[in-house]
C-alpha positions in Angstrom: 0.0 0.0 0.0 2.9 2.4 0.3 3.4 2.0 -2.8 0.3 3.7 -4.2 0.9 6.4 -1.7 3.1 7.9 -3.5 1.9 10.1 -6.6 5.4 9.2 -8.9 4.8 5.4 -8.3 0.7 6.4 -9.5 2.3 8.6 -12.5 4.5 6.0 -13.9 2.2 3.3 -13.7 -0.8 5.6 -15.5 1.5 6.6 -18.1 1.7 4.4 -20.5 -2.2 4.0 -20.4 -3.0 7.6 -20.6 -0.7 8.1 -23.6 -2.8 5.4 -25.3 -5.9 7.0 -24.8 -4.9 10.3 -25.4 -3.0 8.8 -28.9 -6.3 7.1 -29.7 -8.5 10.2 -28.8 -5.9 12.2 -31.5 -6.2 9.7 -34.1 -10.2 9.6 -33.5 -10.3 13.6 -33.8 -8.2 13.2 -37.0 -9.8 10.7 -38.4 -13.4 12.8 -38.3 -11.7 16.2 -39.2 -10.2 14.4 -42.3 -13.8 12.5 -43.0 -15.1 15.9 -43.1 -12.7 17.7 -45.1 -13.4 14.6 -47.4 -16.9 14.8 -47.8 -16.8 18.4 -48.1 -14.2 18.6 -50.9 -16.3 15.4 -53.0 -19.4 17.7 -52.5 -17.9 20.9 -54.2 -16.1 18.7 -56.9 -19.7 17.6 -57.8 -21.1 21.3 -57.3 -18.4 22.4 -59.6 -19.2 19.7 -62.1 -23.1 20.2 -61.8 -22.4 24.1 -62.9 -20.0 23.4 -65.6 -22.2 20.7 -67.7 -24.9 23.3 -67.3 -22.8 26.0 -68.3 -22.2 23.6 -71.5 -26.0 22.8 -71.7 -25.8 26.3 -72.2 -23.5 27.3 -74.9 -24.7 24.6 -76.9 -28.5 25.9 -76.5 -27.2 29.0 -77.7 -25.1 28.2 -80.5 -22.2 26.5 -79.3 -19.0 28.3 -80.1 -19.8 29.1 -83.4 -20.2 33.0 -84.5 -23.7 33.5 -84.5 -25.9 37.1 -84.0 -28.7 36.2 -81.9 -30.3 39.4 -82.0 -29.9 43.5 -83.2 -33.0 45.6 -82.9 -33.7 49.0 -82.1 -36.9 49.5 -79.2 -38.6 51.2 -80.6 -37.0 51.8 -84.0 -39.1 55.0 -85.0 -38.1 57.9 -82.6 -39.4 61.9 -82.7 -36.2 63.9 -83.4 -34.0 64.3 -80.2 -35.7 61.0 -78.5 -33.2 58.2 -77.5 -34.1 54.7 -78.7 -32.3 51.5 -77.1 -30.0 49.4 -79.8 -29.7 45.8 -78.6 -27.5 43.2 -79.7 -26.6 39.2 -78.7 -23.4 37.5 -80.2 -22.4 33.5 -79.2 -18.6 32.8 -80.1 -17.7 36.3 -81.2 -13.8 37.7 -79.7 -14.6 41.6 -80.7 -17.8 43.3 -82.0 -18.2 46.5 -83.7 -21.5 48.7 -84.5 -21.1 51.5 -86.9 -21.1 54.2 -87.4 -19.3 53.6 -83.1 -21.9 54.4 -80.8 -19.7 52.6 -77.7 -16.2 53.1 -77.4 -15.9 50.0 -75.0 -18.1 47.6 -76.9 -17.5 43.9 -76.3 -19.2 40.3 -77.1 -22.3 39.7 -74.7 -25.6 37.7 -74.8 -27.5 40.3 -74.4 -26.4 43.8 -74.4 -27.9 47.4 -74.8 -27.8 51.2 -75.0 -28.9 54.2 -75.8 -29.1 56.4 -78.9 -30.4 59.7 -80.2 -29.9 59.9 -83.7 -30.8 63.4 -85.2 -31.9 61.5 -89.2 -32.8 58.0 -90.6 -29.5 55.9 -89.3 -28.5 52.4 -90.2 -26.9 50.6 -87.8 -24.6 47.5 -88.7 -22.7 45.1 -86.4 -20.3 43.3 -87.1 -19.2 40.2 -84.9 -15.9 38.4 -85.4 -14.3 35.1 -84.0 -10.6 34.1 -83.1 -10.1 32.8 -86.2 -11.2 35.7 -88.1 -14.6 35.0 -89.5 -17.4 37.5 -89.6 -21.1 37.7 -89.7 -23.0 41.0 -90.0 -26.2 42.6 -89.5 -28.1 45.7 -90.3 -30.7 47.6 -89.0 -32.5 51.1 -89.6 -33.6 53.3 -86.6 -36.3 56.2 -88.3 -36.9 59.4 -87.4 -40.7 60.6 -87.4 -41.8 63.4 -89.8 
């Protein structure tokens, strides 16, 4: 019995058994911190895969990456002298548009894209879309003036 008395004789006979449950308790912590991180990372890998096959659905709804003009109007396209009408325009697989006679300076591709305009006569629009590889498509379009 004296030997339990004293705390060093406790301590070194505890040891050994306390570092096994505290090495075990570690691993256990580990293990669900990593299980986590795992499920976790598998869930935004199929998040990420989710968005980028509709992304594709997408593209391919819209023409793919061909060149294509989806749209160029004018709403409305007869305007009173000194009104402002809205010129729209959509492009798939275009690197650079234009519209002349320039209207934007900072004009770029877009699905849907619009602005304003006050021409002062009868003024045809025409935008041109271009791809990387250097083919173009163009369209025109007339905004009136009233008399």
């Amino acid at each position: 019995m004296a030997e339990w008395s004293q705390p060093s004789s406790l301590l070194r006979r505890a040891l050994p058994i306390l570092t096994v449950i505290i090495g075990v308790a570690v691993l256990y912590d580990g293990w669900i911190f990593y299980s986590r991180w795992s499920s976790a990372r598998k869930l935004e890998q199929e998040r990420a895969r989710a968005e980028a096959e509709r992304a594709s659905r997408t593209i391919k709804l819209l023409g793919g990456d061909q060149l294509k003009i989806l749209g160029f109007y004018a709403a409305p396209a007869v305007v009173q002298r000194g009104q402002a009408t809205s010129i729209c325009f959509g492009v798939t697989g275009a690197a650079r548009v234009r519209i002349e006679p320039p209207i934007v300076e900072d004009l770029h591709p877009s699905l849907s894209r619009c602005f304003q305009v006050a021409p002062r006569n009868d003024t045809e629009y025409k935008l041109t879309a271009e791809d990387a590889a250097g083919h173009t498509m163009t369209q025109s379009m007339v905004v009136r003036i009233a008399r």
